[in-house]
C-alpha positions in Angstrom: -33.0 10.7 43.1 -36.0 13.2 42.8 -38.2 11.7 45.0 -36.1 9.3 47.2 -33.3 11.6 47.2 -33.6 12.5 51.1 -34.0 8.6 52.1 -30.6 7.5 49.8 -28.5 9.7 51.7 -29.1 7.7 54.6 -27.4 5.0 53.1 -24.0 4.3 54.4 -20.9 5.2 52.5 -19.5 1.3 53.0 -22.7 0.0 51.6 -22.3 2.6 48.5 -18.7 1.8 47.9 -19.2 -2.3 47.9 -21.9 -1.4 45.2 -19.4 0.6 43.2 -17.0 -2.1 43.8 -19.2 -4.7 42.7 -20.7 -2.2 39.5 -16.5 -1.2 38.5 -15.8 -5.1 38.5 -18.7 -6.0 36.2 -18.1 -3.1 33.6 -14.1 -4.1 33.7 -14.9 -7.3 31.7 -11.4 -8.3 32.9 -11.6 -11.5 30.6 -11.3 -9.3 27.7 -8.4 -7.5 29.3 -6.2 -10.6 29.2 -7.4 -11.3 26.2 -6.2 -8.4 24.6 -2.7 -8.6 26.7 -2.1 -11.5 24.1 -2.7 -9.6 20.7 0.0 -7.8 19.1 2.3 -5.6 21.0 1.5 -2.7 19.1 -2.4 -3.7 20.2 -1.6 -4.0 24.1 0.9 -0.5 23.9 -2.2 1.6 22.8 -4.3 0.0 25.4 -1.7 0.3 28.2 -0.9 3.8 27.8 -5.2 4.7 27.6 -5.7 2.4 30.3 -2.7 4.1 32.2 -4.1 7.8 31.5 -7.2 6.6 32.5 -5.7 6.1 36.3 -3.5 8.8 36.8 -4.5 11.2 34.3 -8.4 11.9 32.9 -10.8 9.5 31.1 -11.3 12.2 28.4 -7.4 12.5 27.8 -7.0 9.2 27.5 -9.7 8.6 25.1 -8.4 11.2 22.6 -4.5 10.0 23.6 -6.0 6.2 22.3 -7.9 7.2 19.4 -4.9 9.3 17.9 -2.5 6.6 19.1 -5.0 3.8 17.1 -5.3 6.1 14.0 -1.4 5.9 13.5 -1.3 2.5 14.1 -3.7 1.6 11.4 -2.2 4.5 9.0 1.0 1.9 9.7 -0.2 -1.1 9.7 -2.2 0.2 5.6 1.4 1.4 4.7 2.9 -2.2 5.4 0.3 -4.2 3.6 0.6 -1.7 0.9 3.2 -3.1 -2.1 4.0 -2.2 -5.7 5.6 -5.1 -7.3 6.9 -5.9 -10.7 5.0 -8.7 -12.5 7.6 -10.6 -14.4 7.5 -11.2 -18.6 5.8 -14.7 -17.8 2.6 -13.9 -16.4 0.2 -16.0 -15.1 -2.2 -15.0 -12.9 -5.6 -16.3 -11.1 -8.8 -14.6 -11.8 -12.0 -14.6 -10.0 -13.9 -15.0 -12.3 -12.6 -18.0 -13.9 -12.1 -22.0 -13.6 -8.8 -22.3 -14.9 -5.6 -20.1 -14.9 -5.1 -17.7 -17.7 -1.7 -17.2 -19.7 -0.9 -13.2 -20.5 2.3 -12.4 -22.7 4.2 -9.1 -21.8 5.4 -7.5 -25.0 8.9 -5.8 -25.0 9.0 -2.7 -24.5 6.2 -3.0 -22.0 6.2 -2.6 -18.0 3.7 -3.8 -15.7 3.8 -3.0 -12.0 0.4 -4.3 -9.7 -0.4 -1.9 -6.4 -2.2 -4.2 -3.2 -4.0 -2.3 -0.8 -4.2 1.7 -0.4 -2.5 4.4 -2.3 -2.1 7.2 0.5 0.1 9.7 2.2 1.7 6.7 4.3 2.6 4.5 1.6 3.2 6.9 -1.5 7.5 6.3 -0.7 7.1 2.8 -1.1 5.1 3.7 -4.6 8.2 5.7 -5.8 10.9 3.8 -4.5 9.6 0.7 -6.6 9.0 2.5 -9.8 12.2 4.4 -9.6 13.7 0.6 -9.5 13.1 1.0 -13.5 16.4 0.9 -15.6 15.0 3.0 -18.5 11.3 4.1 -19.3 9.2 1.6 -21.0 7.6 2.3 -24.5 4.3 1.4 -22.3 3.6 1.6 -18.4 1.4 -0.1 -17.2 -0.1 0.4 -13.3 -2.4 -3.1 -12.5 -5.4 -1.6 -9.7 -7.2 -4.2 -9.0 -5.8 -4.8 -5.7 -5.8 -1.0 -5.3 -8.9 -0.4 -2.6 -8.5 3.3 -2.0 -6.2 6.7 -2.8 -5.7 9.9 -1.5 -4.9 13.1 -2.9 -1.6 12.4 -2.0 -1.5 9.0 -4.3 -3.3 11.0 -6.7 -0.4 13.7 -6.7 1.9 10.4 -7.3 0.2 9.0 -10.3 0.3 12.8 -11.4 4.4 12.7 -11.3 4.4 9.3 -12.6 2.4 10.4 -15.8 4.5 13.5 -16.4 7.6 11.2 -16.5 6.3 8.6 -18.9 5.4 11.5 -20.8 8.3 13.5 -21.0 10.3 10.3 -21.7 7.5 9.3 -24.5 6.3 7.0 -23.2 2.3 5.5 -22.9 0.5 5.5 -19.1 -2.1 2.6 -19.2 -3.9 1.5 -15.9 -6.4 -1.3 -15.5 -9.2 -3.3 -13.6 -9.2 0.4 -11.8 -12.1 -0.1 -8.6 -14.9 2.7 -7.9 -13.3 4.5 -5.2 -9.9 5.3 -7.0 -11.9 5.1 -10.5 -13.8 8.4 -8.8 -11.0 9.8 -6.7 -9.1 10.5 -10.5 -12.4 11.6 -12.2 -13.3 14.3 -9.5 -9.0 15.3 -9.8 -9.3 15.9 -13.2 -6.7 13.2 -14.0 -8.7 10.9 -16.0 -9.1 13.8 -18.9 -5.2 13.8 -18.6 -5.0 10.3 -19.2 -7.8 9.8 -21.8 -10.2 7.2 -21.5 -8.7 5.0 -24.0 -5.9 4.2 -21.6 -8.1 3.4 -19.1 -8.5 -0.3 -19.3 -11.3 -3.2 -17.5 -8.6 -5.8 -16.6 -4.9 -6.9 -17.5 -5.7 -8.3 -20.7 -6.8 -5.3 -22.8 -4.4 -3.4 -21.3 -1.9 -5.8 -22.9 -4.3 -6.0 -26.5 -4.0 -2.1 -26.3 -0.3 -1.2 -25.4 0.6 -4.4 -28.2 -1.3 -1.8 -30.7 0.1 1.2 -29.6 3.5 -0.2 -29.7 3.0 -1.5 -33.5 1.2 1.7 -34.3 4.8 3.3 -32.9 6.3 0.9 -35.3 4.8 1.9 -38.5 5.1 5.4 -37.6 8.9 5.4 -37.5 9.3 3.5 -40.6 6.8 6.5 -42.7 9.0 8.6 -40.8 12.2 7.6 -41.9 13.7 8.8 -45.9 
C-alpha cells in the first residue's frame, strides 16, 4: 500500500468485493459453525447472540457480550458438577493408588461428608444446604477434599461458619486428602492456625484413626470427670 498504493486504486470495486467475498467465506470456517449448532444449547445460545451482535451490533460488543455470557455459563456449569454428599457408615471406597478395594469403619458419633469439584461463590448454597441436612452435630466432622480442586474466599468464609458451629456445639472439625490449591487458599486465610494441624489429615483413613482417638480420649475424660 506504500508503494503500489496509487496503482491498487485502479482496481475495480467488483473485483475488490469478490476478493472479500471469497476472503469472509474462508475465515467463516462454516463447518465448524454447524458443528457447534449441535453442542449443547447453552453452547449454541452464547454463540447465537455473539454471532448476532456481531451483524447488527459491533464486533467489539459482541466479543465482551460472549466472553461475559461464557464466564456465567462455566461459573454454572462448576456449580452443577459441584456436590457435598454423605458417605454412609459402610464405607468402601476405590483408591488410586491401590490394587484392591479398601474397607474403612465409621465410628458413631462420627460424620463424614466428601465435596467433588470447586468450593466457590456459585456452589457455597449447595455446601450448606447439605450439611444443614445433619439431625444433631457429630462428636467428629469430618469434610473428605480429595475431590475438592479449588476454593474461593467465599468457600473459605463457609468452612469458616462450619468450624464455628462444630465448635460451639463441641464438636471436632477434621478434613483430609486436602489438594495444594485449597491446602494454600486456608494457609494464606489464616484458617489452618484455627483448625490446628493435627486435624488436618493425608487421606480418609487417618482421619478415621484420629477422630476414633479423639472420641475415646472424650471417653475417659468424662468418666475422671464424673464423682
Amino acid at each position: 500500500m506504500l508503494f503500489c498504493g496509487q496503482w491498487a486504486a485502479l482496481i475495480p470495486m467488483p473485483t475488490l468485493a469478490a476478493i472479500l467475498i471469497v476472503v469472509a467465506y474462508n475465515m467463516s470456517e462454516w463447518h465448524s459453525f454447524v458443528k457447534v449448532l449441535r453442542s449443547p444449547r447453552s453452547d449454541v445460545a452464547v454463540m447465537m447472540v455473539t454471532f448476532g451482535l456481531t451483524v447488527l451490533v459491533d464486533l467489539t460488543v459482541a466479543i465482551e457480550v460472549g466472553i461475559v455470557l461464557a464466564a456465567l455459563l462455566f461459573m454454572r456449569r462448576m456449580a452443577e458438577v459441584s456436590q457435598v454428599n454423605a458417605i454412609t457408615r459402610d464405607l468402601r471406597e476405590e483408591r488410586e493408588e491401590e490394587e484392591k478395594e479398601s474397607a474403612f469403619a465409621i465410628p458413631e458419633g462420627v460424620e463424614v461428608f466428601e465435596i467433588y469439584g470447586t468450593l466457590f461463590f456459585g456452589a457455597v448454597d449447595q455446601f450448606t444446604e447439605s450439611i444443614r441436612t445433619l439431625e444433631r452435630k457429630p462428636k467428629v466432622f469430618i469434610l473428605e477434599t480429595r475431590s475438592l480442586l479449588a476454593i474461593d474466599a467465599t468457600g473459605l468464609r463457609a468452612l469458616e461458619d462450619l468450624a464455628t458451629q462444630l465448635s460451639s456445639a463441641g464438636s471436632h472439625f477434621l478434613i483430609s486428602g486436602i489438594h495444594k490449591q485449597p491446602l494454600f487458599a486456608i494457609q494464606q486465610s489464616g484458617f489452618l492456625d484455627r483448625l490446628g494441624e493435627d486435624n488436618l489429615c493425608g487421606n480418609l483413613s487417618e482421619a478415621l484413626e484420629r477422630a476414633s482417638r479423639l472420641i475415646t480420649q472424650a471417653k475417659i475424660h468424662t468418666i475422671v470427670a464424673k464423682p
